[in-house]
CHARMM internal coordinates of N, CA and C (Angstrom, degrees):
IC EDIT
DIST 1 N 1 CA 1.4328
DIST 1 CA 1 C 1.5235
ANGL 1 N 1 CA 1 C 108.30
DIST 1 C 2 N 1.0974
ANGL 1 CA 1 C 2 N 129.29
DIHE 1 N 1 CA 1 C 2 N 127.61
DIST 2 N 2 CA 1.2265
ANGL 1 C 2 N 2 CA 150.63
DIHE 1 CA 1 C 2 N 2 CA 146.99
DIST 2 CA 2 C 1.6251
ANGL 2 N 2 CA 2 C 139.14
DIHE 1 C 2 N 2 CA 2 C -50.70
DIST 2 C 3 N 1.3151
ANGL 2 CA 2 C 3 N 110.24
DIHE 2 N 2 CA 2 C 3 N 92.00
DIST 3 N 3 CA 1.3519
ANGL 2 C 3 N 3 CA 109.23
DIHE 2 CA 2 C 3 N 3 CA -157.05
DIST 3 CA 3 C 1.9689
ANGL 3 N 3 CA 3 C 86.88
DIHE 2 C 3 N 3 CA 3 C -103.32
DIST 3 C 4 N 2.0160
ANGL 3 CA 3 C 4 N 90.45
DIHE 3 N 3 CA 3 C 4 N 123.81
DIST 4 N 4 CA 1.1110
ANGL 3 C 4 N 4 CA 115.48
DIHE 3 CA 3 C 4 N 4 CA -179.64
DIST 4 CA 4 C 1.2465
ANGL 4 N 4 CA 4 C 121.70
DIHE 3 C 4 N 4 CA 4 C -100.73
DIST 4 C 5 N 1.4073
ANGL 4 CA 4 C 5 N 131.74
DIHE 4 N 4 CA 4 C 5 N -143.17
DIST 5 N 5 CA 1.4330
ANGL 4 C 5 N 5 CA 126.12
DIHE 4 CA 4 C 5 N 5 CA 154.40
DIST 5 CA 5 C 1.1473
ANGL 5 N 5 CA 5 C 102.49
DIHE 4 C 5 N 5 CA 5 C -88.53
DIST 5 C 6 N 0.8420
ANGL 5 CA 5 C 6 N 141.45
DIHE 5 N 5 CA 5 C 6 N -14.47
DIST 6 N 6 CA 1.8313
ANGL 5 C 6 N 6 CA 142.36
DIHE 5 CA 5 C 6 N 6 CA -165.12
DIST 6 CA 6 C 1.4567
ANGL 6 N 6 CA 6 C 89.69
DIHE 5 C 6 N 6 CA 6 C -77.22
DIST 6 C 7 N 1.1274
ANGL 6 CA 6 C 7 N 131.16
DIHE 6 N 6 CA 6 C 7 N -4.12
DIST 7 N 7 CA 1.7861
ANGL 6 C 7 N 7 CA 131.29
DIHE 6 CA 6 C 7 N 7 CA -145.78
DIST 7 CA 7 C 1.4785
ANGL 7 N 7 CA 7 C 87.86
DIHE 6 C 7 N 7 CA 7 C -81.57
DIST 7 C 8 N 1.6340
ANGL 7 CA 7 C 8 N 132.90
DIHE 7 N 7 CA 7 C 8 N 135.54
DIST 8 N 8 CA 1.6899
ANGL 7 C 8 N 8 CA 114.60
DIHE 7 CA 7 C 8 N 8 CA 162.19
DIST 8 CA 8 C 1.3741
ANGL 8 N 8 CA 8 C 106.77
DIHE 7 C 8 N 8 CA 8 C -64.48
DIST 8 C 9 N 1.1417
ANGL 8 CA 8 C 9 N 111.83
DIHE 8 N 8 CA 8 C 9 N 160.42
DIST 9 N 9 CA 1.7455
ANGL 8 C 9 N 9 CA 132.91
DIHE 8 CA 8 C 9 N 9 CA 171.62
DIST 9 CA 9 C 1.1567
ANGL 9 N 9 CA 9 C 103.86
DIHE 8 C 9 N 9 CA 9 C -85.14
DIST 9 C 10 N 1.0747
ANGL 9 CA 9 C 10 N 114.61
DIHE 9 N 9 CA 9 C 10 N 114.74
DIST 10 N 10 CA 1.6361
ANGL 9 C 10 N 10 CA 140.55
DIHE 9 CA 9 C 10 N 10 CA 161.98
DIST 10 CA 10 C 1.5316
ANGL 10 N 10 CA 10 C 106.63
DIHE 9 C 10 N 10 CA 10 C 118.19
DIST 10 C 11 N 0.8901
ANGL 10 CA 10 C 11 N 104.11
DIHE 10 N 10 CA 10 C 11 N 3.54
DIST 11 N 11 CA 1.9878
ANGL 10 C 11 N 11 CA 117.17
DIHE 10 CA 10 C 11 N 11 CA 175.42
DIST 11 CA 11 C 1.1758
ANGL 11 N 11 CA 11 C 99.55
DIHE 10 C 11 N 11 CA 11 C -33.99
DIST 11 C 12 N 0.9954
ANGL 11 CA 11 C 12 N 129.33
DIHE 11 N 11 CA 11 C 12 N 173.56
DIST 12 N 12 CA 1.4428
ANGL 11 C 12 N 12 CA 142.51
DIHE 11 CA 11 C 12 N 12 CA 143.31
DIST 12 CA 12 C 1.8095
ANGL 12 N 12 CA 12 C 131.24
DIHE 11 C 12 N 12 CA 12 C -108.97
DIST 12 C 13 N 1.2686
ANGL 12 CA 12 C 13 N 118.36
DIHE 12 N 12 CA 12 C 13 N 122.97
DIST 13 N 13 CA 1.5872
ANGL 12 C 13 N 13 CA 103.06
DIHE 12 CA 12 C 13 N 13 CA -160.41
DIST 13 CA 13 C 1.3819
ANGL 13 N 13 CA 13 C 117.62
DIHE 12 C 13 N 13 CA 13 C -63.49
DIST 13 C 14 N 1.4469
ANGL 13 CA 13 C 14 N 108.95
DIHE 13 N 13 CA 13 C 14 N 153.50
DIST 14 N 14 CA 1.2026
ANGL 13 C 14 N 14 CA 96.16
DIHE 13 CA 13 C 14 N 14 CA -153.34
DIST 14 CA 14 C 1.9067
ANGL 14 N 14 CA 14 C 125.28
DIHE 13 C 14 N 14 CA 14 C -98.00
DIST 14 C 15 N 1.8340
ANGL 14 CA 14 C 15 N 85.23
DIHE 14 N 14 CA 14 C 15 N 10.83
DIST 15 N 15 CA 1.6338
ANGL 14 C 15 N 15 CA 106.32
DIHE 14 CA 14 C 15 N 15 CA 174.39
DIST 15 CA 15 C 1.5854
ANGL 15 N 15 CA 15 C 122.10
DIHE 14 C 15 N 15 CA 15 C -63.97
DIST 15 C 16 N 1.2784
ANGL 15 CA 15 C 16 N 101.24
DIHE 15 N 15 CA 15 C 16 N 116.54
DIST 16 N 16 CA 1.7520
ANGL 15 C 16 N 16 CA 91.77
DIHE 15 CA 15 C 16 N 16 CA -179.75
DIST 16 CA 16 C 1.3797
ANGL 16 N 16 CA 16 C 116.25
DIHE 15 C 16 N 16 CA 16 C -85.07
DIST 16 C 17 N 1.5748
ANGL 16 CA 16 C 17 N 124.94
DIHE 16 N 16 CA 16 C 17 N 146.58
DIST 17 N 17 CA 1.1301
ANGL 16 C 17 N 17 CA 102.86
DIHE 16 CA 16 C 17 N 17 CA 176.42
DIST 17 CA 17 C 1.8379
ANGL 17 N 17 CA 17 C 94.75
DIHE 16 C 17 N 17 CA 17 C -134.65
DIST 17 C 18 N 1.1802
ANGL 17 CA 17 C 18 N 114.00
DIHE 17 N 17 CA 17 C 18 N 135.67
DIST 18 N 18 CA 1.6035
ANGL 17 C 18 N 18 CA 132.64
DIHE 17 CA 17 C 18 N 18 CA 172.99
DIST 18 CA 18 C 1.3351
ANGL 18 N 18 CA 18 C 106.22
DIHE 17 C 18 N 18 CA 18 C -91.52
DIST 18 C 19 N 1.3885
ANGL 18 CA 18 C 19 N 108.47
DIHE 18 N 18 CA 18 C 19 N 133.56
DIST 19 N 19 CA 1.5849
ANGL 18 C 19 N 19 CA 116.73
DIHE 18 CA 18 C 19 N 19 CA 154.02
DIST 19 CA 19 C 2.0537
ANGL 19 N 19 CA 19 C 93.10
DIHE 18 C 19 N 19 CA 19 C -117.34
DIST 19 C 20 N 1.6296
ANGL 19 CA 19 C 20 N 73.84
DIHE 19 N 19 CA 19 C 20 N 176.23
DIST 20 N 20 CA 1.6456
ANGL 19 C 20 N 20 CA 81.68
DIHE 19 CA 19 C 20 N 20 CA 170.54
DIST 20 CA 20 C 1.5839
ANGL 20 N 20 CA 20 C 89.15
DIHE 19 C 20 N 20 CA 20 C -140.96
DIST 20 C 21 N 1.4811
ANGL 20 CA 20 C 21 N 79.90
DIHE 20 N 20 CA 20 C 21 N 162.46
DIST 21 N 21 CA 1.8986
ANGL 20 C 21 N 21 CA 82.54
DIHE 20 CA 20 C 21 N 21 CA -166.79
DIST 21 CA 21 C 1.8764
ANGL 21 N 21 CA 21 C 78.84
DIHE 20 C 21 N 21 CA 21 C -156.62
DIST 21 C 22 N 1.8363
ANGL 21 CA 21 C 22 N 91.19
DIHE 21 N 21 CA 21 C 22 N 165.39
DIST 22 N 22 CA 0.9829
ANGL 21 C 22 N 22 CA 97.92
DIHE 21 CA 21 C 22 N 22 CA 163.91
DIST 22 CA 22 C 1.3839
ANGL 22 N 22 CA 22 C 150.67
DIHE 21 C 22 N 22 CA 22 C -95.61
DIST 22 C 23 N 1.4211
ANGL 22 CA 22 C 23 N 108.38
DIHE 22 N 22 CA 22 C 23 N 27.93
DIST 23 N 23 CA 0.9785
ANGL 22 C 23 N 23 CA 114.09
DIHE 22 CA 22 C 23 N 23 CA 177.57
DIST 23 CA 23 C 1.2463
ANGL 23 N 23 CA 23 C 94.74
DIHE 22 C 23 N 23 CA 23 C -168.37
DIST 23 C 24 N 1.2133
ANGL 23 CA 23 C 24 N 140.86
DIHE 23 N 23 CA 23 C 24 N 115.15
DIST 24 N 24 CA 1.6919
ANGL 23 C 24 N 24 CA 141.25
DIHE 23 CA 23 C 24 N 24 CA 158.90
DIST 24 CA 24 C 0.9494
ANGL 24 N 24 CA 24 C 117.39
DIHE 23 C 24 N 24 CA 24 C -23.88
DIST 24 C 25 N 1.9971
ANGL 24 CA 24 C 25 N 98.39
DIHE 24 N 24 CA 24 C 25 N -76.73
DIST 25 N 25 CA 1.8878
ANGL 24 C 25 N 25 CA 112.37
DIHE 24 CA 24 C 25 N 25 CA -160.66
DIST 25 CA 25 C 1.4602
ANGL 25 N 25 CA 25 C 113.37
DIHE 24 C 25 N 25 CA 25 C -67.37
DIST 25 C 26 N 1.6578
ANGL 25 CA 25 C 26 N 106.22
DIHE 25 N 25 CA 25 C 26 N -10.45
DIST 26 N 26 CA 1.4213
ANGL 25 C 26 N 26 CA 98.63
DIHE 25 CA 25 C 26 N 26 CA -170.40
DIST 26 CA 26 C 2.1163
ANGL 26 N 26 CA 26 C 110.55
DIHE 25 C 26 N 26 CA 26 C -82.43
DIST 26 C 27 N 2.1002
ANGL 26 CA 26 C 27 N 93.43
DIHE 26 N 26 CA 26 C 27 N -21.27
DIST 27 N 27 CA 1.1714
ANGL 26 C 27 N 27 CA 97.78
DIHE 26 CA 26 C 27 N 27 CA 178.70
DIST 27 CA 27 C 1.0796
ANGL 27 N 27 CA 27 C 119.75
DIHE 26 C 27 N 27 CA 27 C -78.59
DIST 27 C 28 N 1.1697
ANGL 27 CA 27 C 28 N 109.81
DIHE 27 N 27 CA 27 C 28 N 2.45
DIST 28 N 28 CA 2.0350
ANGL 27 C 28 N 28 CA 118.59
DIHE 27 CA 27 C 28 N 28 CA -166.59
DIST 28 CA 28 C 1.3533
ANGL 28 N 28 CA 28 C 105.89
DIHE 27 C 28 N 28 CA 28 C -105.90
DIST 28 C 29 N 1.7765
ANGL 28 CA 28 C 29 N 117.04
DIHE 28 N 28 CA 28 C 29 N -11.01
DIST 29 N 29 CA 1.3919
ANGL 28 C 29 N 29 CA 112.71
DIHE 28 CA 28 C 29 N 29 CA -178.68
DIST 29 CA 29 C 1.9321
ANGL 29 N 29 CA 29 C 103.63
DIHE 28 C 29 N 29 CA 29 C -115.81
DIST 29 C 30 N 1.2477
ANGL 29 CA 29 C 30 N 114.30
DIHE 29 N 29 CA 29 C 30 N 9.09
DIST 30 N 30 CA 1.5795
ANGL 29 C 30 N 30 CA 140.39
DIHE 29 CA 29 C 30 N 30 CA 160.66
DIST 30 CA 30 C 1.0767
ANGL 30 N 30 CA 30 C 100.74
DIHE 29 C 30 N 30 CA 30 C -83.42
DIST 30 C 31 N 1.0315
ANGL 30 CA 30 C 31 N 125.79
DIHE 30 N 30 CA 30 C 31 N -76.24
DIST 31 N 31 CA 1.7411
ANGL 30 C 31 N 31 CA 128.35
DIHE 30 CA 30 C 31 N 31 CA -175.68
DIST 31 CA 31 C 2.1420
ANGL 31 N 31 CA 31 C 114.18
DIHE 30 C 31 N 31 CA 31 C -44.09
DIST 31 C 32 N 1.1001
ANGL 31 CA 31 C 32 N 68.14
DIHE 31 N 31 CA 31 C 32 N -55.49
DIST 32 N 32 CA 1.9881
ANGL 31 C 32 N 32 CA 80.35
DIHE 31 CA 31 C 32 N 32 CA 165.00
DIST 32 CA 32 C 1.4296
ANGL 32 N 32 CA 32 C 116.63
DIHE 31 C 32 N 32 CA 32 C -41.82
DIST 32 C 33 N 1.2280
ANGL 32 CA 32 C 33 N 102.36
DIHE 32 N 32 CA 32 C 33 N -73.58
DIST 33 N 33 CA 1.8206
ANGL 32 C 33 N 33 CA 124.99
DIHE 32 CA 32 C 33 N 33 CA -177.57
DIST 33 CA 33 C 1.3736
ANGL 33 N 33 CA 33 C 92.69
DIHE 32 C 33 N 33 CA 33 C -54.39
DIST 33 C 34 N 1.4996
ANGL 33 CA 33 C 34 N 154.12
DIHE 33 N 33 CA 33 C 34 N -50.91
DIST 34 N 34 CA 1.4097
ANGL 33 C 34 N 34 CA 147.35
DIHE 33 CA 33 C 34 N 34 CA 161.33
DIST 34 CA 34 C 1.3492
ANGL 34 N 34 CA 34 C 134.30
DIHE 33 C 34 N 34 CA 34 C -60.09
DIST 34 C 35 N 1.1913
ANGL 34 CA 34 C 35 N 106.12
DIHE 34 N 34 CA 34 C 35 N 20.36
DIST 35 N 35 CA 1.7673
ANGL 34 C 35 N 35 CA 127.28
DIHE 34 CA 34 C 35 N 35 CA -165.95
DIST 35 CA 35 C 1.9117
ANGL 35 N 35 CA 35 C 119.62
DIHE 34 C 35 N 35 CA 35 C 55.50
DIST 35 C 36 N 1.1975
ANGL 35 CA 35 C 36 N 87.05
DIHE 35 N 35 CA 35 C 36 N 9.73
DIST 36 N 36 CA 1.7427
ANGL 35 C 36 N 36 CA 90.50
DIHE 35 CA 35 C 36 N 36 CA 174.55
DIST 36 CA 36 C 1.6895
ANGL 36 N 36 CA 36 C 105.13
DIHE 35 C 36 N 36 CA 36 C -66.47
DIST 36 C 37 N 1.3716
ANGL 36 CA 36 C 37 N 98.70
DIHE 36 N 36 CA 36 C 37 N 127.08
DIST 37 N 37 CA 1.6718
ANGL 36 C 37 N 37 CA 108.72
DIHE 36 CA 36 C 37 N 37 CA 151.56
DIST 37 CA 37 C 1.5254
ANGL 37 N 37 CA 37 C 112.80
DIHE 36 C 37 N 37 CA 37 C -46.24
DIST 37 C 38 N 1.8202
ANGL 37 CA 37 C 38 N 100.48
DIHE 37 N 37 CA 37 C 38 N 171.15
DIST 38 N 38 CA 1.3363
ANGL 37 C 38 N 38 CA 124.76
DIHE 37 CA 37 C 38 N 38 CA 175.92
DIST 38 CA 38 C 1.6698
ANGL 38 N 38 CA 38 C 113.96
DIHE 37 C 38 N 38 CA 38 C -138.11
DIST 38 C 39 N 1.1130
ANGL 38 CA 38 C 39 N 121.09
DIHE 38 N 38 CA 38 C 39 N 64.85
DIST 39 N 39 CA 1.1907
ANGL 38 C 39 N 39 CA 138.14
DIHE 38 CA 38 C 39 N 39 CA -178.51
DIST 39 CA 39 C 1.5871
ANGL 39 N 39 CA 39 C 116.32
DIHE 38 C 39 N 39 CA 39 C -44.34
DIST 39 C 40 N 1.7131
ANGL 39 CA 39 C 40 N 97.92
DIHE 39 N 39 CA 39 C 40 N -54.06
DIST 40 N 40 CA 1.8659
ANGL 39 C 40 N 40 CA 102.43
DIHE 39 CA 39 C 40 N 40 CA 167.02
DIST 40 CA 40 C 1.2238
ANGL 40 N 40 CA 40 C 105.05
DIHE 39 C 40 N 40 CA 40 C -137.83
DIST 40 C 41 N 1.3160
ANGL 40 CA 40 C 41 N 128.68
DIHE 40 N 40 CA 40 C 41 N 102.88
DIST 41 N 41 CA 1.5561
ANGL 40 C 41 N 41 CA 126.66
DIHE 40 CA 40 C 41 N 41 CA 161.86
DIST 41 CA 41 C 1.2796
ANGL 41 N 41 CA 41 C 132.50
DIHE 40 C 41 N 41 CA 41 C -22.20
DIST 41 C 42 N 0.9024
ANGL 41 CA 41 C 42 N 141.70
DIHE 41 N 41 CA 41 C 42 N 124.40
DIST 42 N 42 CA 1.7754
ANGL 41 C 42 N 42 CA 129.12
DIHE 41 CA 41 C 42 N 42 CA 177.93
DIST 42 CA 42 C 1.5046
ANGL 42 N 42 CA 42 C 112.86
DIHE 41 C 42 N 42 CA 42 C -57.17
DIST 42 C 43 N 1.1983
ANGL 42 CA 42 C 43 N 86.42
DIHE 42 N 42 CA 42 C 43 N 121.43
DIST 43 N 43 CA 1.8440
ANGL 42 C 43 N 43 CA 128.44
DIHE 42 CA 42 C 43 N 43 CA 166.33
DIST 43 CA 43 C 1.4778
ANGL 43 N 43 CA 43 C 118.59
DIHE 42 C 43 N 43 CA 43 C -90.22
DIST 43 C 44 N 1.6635
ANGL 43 CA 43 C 44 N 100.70
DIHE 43 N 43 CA 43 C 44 N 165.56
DIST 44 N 44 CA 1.5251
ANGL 43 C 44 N 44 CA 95.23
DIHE 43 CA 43 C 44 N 44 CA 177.88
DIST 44 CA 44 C 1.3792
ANGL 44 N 44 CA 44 C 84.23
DIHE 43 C 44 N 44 CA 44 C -115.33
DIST 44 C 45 N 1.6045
ANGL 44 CA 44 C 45 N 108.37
DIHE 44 N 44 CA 44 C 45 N 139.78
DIST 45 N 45 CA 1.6917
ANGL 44 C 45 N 45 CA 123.27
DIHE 44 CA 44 C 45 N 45 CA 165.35
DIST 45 CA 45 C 1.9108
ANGL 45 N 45 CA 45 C 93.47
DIHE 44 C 45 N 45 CA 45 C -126.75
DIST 45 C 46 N 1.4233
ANGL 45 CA 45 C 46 N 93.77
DIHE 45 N 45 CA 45 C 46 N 173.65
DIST 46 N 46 CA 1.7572
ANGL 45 C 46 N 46 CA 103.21
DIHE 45 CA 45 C 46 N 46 CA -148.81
DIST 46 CA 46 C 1.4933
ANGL 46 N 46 CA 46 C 102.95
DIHE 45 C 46 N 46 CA 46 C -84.99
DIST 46 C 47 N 1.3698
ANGL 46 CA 46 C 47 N 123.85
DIHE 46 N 46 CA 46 C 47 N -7.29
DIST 47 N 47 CA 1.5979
ANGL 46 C 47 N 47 CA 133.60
DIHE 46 CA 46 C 47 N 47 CA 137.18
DIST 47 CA 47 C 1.4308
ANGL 47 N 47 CA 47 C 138.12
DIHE 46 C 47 N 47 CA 47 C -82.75
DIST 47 C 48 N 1.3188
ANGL 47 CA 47 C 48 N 129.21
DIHE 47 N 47 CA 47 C 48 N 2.24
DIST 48 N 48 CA 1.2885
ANGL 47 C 48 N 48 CA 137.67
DIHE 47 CA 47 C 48 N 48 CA 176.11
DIST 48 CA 48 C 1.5911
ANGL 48 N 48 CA 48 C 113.16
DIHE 47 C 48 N 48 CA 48 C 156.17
DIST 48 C 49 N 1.3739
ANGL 48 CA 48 C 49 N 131.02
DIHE 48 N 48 CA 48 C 49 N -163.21
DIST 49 N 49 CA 1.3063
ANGL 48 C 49 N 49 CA 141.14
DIHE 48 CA 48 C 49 N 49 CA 172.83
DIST 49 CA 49 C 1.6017
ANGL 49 N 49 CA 49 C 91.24
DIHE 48 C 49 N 49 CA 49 C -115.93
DIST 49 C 50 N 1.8157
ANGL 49 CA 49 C 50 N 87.77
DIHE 49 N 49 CA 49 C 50 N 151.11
DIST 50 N 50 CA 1.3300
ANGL 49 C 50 N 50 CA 106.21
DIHE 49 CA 49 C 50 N 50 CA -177.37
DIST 50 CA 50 C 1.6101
ANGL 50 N 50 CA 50 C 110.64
DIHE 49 C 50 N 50 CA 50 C -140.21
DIST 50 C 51 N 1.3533
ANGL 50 CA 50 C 51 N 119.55
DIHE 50 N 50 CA 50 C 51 N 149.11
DIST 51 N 51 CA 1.6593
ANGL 50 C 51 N 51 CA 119.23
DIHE 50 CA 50 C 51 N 51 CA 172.00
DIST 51 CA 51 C 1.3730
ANGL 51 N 51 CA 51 C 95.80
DIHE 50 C 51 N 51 CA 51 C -131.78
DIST 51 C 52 N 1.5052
ANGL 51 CA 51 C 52 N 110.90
DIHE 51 N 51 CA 51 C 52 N 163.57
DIST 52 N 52 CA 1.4536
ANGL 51 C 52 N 52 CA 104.47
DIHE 51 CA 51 C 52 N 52 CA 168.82
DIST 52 CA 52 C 1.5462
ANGL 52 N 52 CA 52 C 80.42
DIHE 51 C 52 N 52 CA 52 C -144.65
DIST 52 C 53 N 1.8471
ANGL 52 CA 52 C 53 N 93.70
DIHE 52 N 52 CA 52 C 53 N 135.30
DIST 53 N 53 CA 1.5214
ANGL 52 C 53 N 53 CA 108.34
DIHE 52 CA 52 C 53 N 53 CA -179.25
DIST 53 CA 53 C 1.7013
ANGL 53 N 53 CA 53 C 104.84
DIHE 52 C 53 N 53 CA 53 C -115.03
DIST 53 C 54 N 1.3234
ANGL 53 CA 53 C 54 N 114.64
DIHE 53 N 53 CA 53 C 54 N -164.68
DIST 54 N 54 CA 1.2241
ANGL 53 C 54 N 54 CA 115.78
DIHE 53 CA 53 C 54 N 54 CA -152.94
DIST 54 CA 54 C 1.5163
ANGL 54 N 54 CA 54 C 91.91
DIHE 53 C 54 N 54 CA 54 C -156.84
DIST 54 C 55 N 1.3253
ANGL 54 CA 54 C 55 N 127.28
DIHE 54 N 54 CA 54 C 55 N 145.81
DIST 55 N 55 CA 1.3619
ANGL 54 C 55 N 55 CA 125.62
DIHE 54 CA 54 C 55 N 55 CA 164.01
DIST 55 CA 55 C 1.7636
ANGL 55 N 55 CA 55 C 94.98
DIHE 54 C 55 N 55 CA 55 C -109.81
DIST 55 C 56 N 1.5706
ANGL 55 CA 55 C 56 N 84.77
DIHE 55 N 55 CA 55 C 56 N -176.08
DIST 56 N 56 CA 1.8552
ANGL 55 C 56 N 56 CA 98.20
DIHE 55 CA 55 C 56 N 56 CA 174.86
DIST 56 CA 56 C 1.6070
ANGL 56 N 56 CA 56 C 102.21
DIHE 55 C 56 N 56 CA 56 C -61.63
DIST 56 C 57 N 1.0668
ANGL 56 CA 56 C 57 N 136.57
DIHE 56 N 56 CA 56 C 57 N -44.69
DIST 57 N 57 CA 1.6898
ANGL 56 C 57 N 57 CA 113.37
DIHE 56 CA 56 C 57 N 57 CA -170.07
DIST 57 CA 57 C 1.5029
ANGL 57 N 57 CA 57 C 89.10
DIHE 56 C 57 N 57 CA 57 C -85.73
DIST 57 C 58 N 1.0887
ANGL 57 CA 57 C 58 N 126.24
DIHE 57 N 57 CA 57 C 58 N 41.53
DIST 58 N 58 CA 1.8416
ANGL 57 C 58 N 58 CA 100.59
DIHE 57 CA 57 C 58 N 58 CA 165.57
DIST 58 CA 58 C 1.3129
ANGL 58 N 58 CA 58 C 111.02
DIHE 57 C 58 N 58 CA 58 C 62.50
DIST 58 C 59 N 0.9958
ANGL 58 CA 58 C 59 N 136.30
DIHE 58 N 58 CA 58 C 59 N 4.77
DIST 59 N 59 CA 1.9104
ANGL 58 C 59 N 59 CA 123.55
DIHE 58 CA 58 C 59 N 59 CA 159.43
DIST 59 CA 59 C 1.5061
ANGL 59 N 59 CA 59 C 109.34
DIHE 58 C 59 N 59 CA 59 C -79.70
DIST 59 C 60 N 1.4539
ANGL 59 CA 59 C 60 N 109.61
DIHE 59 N 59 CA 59 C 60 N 129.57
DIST 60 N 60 CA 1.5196
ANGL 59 C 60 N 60 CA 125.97
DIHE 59 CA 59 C 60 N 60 CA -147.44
DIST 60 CA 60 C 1.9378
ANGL 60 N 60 CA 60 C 76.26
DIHE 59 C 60 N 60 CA 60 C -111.79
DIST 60 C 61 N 1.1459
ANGL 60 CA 60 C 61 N 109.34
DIHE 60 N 60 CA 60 C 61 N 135.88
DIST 61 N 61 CA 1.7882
ANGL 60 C 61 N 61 CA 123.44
DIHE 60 CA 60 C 61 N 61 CA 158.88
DIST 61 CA 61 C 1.9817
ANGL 61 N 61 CA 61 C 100.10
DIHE 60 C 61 N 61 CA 61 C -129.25
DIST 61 C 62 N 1.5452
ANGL 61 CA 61 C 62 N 98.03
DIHE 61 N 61 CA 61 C 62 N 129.74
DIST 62 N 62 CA 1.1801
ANGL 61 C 62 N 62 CA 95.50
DIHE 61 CA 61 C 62 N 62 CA 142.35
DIST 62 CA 62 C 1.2246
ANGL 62 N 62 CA 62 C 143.32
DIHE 61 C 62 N 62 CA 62 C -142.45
DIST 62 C 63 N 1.6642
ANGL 62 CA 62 C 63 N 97.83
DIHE 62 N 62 CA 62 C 63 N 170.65
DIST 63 N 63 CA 1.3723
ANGL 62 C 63 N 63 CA 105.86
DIHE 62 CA 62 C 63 N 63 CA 179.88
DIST 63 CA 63 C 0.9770
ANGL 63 N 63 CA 63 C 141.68
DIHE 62 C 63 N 63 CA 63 C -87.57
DIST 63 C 64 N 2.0359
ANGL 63 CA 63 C 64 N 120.94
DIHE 63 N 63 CA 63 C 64 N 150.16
DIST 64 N 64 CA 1.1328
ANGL 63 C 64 N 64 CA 100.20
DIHE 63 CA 63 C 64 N 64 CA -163.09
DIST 64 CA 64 C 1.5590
ANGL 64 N 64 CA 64 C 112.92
DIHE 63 C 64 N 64 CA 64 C -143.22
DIST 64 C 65 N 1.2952
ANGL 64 CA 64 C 65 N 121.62
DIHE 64 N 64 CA 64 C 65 N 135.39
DIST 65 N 65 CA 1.6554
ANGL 64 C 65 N 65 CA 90.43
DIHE 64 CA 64 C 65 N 65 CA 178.92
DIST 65 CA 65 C 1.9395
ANGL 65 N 65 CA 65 C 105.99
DIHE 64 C 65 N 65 CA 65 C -131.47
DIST 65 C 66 N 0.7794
ANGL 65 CA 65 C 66 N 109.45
DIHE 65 N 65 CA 65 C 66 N 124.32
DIST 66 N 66 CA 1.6759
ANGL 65 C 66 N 66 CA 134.37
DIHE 65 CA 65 C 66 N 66 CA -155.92
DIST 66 CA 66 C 1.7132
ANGL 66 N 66 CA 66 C 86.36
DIHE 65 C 66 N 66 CA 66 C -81.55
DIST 66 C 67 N 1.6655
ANGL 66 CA 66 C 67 N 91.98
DIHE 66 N 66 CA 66 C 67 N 134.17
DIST 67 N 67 CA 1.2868
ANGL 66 C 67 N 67 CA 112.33
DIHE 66 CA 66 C 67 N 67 CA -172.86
DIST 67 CA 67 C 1.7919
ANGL 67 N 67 CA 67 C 93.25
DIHE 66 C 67 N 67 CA 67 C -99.76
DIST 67 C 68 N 1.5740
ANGL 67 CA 67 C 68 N 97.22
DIHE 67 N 67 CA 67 C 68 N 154.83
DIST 68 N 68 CA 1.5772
ANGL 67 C 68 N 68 CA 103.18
DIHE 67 CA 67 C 68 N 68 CA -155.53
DIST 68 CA 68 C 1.6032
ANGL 68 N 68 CA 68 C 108.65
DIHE 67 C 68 N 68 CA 68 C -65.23
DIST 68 C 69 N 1.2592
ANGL 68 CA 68 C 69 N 119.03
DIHE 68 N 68 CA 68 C 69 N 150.34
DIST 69 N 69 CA 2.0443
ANGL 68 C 69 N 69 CA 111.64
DIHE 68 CA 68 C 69 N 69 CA 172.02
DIST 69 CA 69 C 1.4828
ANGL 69 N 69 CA 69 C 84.34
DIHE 68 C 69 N 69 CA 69 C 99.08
DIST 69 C 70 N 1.1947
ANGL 69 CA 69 C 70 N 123.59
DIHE 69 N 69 CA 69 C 70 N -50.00
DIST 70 N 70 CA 1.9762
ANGL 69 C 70 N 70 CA 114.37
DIHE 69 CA 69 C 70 N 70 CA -139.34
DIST 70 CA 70 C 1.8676
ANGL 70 N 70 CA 70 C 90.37
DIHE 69 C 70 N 70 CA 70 C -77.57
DIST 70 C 71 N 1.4880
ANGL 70 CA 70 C 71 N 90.27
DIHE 70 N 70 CA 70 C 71 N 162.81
DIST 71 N 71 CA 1.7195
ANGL 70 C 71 N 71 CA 102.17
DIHE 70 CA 70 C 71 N 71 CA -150.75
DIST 71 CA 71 C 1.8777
ANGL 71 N 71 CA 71 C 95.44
DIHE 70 C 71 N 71 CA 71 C -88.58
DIST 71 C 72 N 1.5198
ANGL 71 CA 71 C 72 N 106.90
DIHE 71 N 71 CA 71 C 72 N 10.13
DIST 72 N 72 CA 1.5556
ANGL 71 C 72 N 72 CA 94.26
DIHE 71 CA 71 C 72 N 72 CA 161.13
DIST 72 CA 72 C 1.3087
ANGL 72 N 72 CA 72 C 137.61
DIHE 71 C 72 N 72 CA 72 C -41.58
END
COOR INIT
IC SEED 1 N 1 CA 1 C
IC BUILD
């Protein structure tokens, strides 16, 4: 997607970006202690747990940590 001028102001871009880490909850309570938001708490999905955090300008990264076998 192509962010134009038409884009609203204060949007957020709309590129996702995944890490995997080893441990989610531990990255979701790092991010905290650094003033990062918590947009979605880590969940269990049927390939791993996931959070999606947020810095001060609103760029959301998430996290991810891949459950063992799955083709992550």
């Amino acid at each position: 997607m192509r962010m134009t001028d038409s884009w609203p102001a204060g949007a957020p871009a709309p590129q996702k970006v995944y890490f995997l880490v080893e441990n989610t909850d531990h990255a979701v309570e790092a991010a905290q202690a650094s003033s990062g938001e918590v947009p979605s708490p880590g969940r269990d999905l049927p390939y791993g747990r996931l959070a999606v955090l947020q810095d001060p300008k609103r760029s959301r990264l998430r996290r991810d940590r891949a459950v063992a076998g799955s083709a992550h």
